[in-house]
C-alpha positions in Angstrom: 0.0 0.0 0.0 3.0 2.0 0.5 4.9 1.8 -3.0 4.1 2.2 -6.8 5.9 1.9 -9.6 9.5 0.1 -9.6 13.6 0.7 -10.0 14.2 4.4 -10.7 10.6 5.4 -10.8 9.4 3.6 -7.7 7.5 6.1 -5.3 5.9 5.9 -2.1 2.3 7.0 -1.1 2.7 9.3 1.9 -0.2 11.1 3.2 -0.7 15.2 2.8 -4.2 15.3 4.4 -6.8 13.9 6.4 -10.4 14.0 8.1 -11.7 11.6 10.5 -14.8 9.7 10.4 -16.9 10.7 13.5 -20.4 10.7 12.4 -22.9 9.1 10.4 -24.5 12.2 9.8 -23.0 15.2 9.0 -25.3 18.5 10.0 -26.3 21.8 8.8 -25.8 25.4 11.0 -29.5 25.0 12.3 -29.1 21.3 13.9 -30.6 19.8 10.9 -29.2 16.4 8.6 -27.1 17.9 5.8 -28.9 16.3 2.6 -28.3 15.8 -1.3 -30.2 15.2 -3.8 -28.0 14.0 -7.5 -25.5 16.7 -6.4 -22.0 17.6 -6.7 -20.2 18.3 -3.4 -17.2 20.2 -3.8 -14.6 20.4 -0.9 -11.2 22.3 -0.1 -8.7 20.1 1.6 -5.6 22.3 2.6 -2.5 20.2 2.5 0.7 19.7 3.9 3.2 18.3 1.9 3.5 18.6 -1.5 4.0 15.6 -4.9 8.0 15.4 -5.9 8.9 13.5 -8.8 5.8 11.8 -11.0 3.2 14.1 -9.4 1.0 11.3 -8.0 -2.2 11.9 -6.5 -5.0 9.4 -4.9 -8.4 10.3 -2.8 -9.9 8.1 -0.2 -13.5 8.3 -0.1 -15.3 6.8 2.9 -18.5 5.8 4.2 -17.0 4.2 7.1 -20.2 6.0 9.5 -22.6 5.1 7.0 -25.5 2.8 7.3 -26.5 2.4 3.8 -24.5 1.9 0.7 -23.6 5.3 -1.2 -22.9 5.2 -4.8 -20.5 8.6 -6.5 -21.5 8.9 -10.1 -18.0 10.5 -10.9 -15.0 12.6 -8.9 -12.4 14.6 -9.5 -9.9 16.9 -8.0 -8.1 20.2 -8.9 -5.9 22.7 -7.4 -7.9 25.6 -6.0 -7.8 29.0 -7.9 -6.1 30.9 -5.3 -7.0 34.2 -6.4 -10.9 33.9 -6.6 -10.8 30.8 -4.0 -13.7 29.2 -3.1 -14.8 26.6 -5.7 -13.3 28.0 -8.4 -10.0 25.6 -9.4 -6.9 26.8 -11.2 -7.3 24.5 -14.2 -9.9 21.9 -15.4 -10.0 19.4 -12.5 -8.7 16.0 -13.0 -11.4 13.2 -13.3 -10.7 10.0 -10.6 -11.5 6.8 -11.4 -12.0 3.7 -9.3 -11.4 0.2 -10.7 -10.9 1.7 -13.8 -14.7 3.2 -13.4 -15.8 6.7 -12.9 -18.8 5.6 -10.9 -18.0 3.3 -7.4 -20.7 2.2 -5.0 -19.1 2.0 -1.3 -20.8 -0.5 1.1 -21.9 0.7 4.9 -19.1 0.8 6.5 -16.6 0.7 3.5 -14.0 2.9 2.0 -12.9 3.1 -1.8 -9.2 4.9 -2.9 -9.4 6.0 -6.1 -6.4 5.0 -9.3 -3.7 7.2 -9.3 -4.0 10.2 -11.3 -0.8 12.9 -12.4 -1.4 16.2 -10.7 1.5 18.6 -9.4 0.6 19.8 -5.9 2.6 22.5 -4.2 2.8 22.3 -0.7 0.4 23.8 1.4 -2.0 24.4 -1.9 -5.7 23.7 -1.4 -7.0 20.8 -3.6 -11.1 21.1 -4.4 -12.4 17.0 -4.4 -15.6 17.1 -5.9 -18.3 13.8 -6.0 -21.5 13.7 -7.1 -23.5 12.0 -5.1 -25.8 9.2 -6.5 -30.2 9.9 -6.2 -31.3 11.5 -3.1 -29.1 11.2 0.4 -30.7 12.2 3.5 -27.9 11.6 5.6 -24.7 11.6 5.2 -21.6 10.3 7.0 -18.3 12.5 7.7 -16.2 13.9 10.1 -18.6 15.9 12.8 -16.8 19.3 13.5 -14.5 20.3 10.4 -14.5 24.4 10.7 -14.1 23.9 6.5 -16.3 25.5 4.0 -18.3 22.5 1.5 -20.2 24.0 -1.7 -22.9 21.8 -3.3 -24.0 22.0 -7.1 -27.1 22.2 -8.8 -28.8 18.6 -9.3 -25.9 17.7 -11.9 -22.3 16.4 -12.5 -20.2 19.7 -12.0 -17.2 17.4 -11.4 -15.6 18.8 -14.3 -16.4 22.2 -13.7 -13.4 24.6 -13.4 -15.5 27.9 -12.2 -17.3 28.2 -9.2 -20.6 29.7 -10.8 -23.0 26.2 -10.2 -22.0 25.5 -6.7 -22.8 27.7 -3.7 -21.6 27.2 -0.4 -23.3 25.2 2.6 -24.1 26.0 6.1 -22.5 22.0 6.6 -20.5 21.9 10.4 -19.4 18.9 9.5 -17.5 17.5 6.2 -19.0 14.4 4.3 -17.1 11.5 2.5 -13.4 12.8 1.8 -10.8 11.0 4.6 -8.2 11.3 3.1 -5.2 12.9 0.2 -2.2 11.4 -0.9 0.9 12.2 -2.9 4.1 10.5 -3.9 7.7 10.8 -2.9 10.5 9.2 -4.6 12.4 6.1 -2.7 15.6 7.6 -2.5 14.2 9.3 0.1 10.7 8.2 1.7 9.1 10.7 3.5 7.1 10.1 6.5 4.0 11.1 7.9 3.1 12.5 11.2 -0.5 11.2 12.3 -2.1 13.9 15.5 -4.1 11.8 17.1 -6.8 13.2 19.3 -9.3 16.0 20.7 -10.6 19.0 20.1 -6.9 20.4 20.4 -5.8 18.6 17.6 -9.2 19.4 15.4 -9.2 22.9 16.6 -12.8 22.9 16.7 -13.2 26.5 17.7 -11.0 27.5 15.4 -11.2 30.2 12.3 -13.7 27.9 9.5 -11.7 28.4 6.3 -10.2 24.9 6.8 -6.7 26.4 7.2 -6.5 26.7 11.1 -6.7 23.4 12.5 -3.6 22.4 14.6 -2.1 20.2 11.6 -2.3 23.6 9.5 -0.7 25.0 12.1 2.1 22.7 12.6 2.7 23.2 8.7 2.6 26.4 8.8 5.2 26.7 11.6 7.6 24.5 9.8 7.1 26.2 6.8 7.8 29.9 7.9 10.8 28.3 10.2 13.7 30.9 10.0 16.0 27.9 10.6 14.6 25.7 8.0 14.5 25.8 4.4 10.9 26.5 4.0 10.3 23.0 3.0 7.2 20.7 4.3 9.3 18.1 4.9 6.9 15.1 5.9 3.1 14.9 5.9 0.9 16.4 9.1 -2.4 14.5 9.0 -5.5 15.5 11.1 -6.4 12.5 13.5 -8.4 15.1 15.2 -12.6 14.5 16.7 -13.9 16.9 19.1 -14.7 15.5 22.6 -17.3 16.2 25.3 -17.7 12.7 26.5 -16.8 9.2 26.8 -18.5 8.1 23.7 -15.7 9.0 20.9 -13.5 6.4 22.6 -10.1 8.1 22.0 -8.3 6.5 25.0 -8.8 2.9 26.2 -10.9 2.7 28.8 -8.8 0.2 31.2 -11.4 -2.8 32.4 -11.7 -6.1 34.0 -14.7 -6.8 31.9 -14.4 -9.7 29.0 -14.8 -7.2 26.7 -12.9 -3.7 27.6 -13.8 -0.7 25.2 -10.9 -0.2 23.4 -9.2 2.8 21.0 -8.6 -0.3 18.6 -10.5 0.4 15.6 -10.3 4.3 15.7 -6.4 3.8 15.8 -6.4 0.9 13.0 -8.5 3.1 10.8 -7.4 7.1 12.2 -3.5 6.1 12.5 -2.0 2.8 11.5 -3.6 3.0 8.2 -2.3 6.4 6.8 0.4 6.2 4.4 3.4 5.9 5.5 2.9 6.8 8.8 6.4 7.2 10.4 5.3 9.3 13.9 2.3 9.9 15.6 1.3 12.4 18.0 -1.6 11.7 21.4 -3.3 15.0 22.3 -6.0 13.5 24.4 -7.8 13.0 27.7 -9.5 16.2 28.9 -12.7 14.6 27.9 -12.1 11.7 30.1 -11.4 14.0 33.1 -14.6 15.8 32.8 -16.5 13.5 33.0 -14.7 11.3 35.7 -16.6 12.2 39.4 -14.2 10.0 41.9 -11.3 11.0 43.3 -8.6 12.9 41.9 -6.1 10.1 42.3 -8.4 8.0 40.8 -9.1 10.3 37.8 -5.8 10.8 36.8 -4.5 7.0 36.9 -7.7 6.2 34.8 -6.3 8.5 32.2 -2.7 7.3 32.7 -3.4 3.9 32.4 -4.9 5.4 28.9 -2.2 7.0 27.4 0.2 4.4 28.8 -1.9 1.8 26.7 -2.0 3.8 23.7 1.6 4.8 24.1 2.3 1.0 23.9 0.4 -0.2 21.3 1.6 2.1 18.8 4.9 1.8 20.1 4.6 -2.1 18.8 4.0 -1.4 15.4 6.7 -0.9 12.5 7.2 0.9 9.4 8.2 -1.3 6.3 10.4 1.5 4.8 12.2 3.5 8.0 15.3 5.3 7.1 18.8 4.9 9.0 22.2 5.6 7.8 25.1 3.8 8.0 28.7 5.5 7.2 26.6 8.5 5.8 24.7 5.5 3.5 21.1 5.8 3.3 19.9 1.9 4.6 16.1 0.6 4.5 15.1 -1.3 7.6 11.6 -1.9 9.5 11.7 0.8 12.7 9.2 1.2 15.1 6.4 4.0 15.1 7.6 7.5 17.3 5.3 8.4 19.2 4.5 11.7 21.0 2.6 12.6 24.1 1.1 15.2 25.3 0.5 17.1 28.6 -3.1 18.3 29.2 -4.2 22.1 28.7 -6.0 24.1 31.3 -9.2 23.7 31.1 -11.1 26.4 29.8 -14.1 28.9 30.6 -16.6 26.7 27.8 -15.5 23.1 29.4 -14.9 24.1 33.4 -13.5 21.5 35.5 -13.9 21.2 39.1 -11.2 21.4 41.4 -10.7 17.4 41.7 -10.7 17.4 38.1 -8.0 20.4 38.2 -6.0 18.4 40.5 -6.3 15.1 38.3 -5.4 17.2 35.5 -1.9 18.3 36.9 -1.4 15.3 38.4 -1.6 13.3 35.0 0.8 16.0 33.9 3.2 15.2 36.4 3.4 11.7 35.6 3.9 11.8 31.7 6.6 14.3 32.4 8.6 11.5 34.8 7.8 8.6 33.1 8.2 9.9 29.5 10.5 12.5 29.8 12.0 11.6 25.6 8.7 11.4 24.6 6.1 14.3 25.7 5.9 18.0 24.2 4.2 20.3 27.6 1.2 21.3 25.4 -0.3 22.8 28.8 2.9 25.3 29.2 2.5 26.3 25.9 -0.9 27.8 26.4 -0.9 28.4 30.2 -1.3 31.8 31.7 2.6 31.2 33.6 3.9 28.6 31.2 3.8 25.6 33.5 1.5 22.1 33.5 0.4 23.2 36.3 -1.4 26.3 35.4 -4.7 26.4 35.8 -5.6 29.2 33.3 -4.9 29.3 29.5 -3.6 32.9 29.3 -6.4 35.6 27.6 -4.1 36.0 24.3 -4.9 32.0 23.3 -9.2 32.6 24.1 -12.1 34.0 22.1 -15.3 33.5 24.1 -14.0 31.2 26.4 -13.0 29.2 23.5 -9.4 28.4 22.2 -9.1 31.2 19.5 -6.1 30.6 16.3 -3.6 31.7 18.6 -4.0 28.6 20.5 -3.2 26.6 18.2 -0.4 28.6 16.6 1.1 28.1 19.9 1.0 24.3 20.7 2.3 24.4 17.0 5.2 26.5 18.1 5.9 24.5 21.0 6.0 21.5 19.0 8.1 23.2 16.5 11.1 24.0 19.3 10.8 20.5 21.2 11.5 18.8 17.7 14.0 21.0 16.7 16.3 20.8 20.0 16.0 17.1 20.9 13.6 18.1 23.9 12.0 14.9 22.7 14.5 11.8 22.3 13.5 11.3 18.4 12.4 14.1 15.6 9.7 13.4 13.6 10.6 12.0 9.7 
């Protein structure tokens, strides 16, 4: 799943972008199901890295929420004009096919990646995927919360449409279908993909809705404007992000003596471990389970431990196919094991209060990723607290708008994560 091609024009797949399932029905501004009706749904997807040498792209559509099969009449994807924006593309969009068929049916529960096509995508561009969606849809399946803009058609295929004149934009929260965007990147020298895995820090849910301002964007954006790099993307940032009020999004294992313990098996198989290339992944999680947890502090915080410590080691156990050491300044191909990142815990905030137990299970859960994985964590909570410790209880004014985390949250967990990568604070950088 990982290569194409052979000898001197072998590539490898590495993901640019990516959206996670969350819902099986994606909804409107008012509350209401988002529905279409033999119409083309055109969305932006803001990318990280950019295609090197043979330009390939491929789309993974999903209906992995869905209850009933959905069939796409045709697709396609194009650069986005990025002078008029919106759903206007730069050139005529690039049709997709999928088993050598412009039209694919995906079963409940499926997902379909559609046939390499030749595109050349600069990094950070926005690429416009646009399906048309078979008959009438009255719900449809997506990520929940995606702060990006989707424009739907008139009742026709406007896959091929270059201007921006048939399609007007929704009031969707949520985004339907698209999971995922990537490109290729020649053999000689593989690059990676870092996976954030998480809440709503990660999907930066309260964040500007242009679809450029979620904490992957920001990450890019960081390394990109670097004044000690080279201005160069150099690996994929992909959006693992679901925003979390309770228990029921399942992003940490919940540690059991039951049979059959509810697990963060399946949303890591399909979120993490199966995103190309995956080289490094990154656990922003657990604020959820804190609010909601009513015993004890101490009993709070080591249900969350035992959490992170469980996700910590399964991902730990798995291994690239394609990891990249050197050997007398050689370039050498071996299996490596999966970095992984944690993080500390923000403050809670004015929208999501916690109680005082909860504070103290909070800093307490801090305290203990800091000792036991001092290689391995980036102090998200420092970054954003009104003192700059994990143990602040306030996220300083600058980083809120209406209680909420405002852009310049974000652009500050991704500046944290920029120095700790960049000065061996953590014990391996991210490839």
């Amino acid at each position: 799943m990982t290569a194409t091609g052979t000898g001197t024009s072998a590539q490898h797949w590495v993901g640019t972008w990516s959206s996670v399932q969350d819902t099986a029905e994606v909804q409107q501004s008012d509350g209401s199901p988002a529905t279409v009706s033999g119409q083309t749904l055109r969305i932006p997807a803001h990318v990280s890295i950019g295609s090197h040498e043979g330009n390939g792209v491929r789309v993974h559509l999903s209906n992995a929420k869905g209850t009933t099969p959905v069939t796409f009449d045709a697709a396609s994807v194009a650069l986005q004009d990025s002078t008029s924006g919106g759903a206007t593309a730069a050139a005529a969009p690039t049709p997709l096919t999928f088993g050598e068929n412009a039209s694919v049916t995906v079963p409940a529960g499926g997902d379909v990646t559609s046939e390499p096509v030749t595109l050349t995508v600069p990094q950070q561009a926005t690429l416009l995927v646009s399906v048309r969606v078979h008959g009438s849809v009255a719900s449809m399946p997506g990520h929940a919360t995606a702060r990006t803009p989707v424009w739907v058609s008139t009742a026709a295929d406007r896959t091929g449409d270059t201007t921006g004149g048939n399609f007007t934009q929704t009031t969707y929260t949520g985004l339907p279908y698209l999971a995922g965007i990537d490109v290729t990147t020649p053999t000689a020298a593989p690059t990676g993909s870092l996976v954030l895995y998480g809440d709503q820090n990660v999907n930066a849910g309260t964040g500007t809705s242009d679809g450029r301002h979620h904490l992957s964007d920001a990450i890019t954006d960081a390394i990109a404007t670097d004044t000690s790099g080279d201005g160069s993307v150099d690996y994929g940032i992909l959006n693992a992000g679901t925003d979390s009020t309770s228990l029921d999004n399942n992003l940490l294992p919940q540690i059991t003596n039951s049979d059959t313990p509810t697990n963060a098996l399946n949303p890591l198989d399909r979120n993490v471990l199966a995103q190309a290339n995956v080289r490094t992944v990154l656990v922003a999680t657990g604020a959820a389970d804190l609010l909601n947890c009513t015993s004890t502090s101490d009993t709070c915080a080591r249900q969350v431990e035992n959490g992170l410590a469980a996700l910590n080691s399964q991902m730990s156990s798995y291994y690239t196919d394609d990891g990249l050491a050197y050997t007398n300044g050689q370039p050498v191909t071996q299996n490596s094991n999966l970095t992984v990142y944690l993080t500390t815990i923000p403050p809670f905030t004015a929208a999501h209060p916690g109680t005082a137990t909860q504070e103290a299970a909070r800093e307490q859960v801090n305290g203990y990723l800091l000792d036991s994985y001092p290689t391995q964590v980036l102090d998200f909570a420092a970054a954003v607290s009104i003192d700059g410790t994990d143990t602040s209880p306030t996220v300083k004014t600058a980083d809120l708008s209406g209680g909420n985390p405002s852009d310049a949250y974000y652009a500050d967990l991704a500046a944290l994560y920029l120095h700790d990568t960049g000065t061996h604070v953590v014990g391996i950088p991210p490839n």
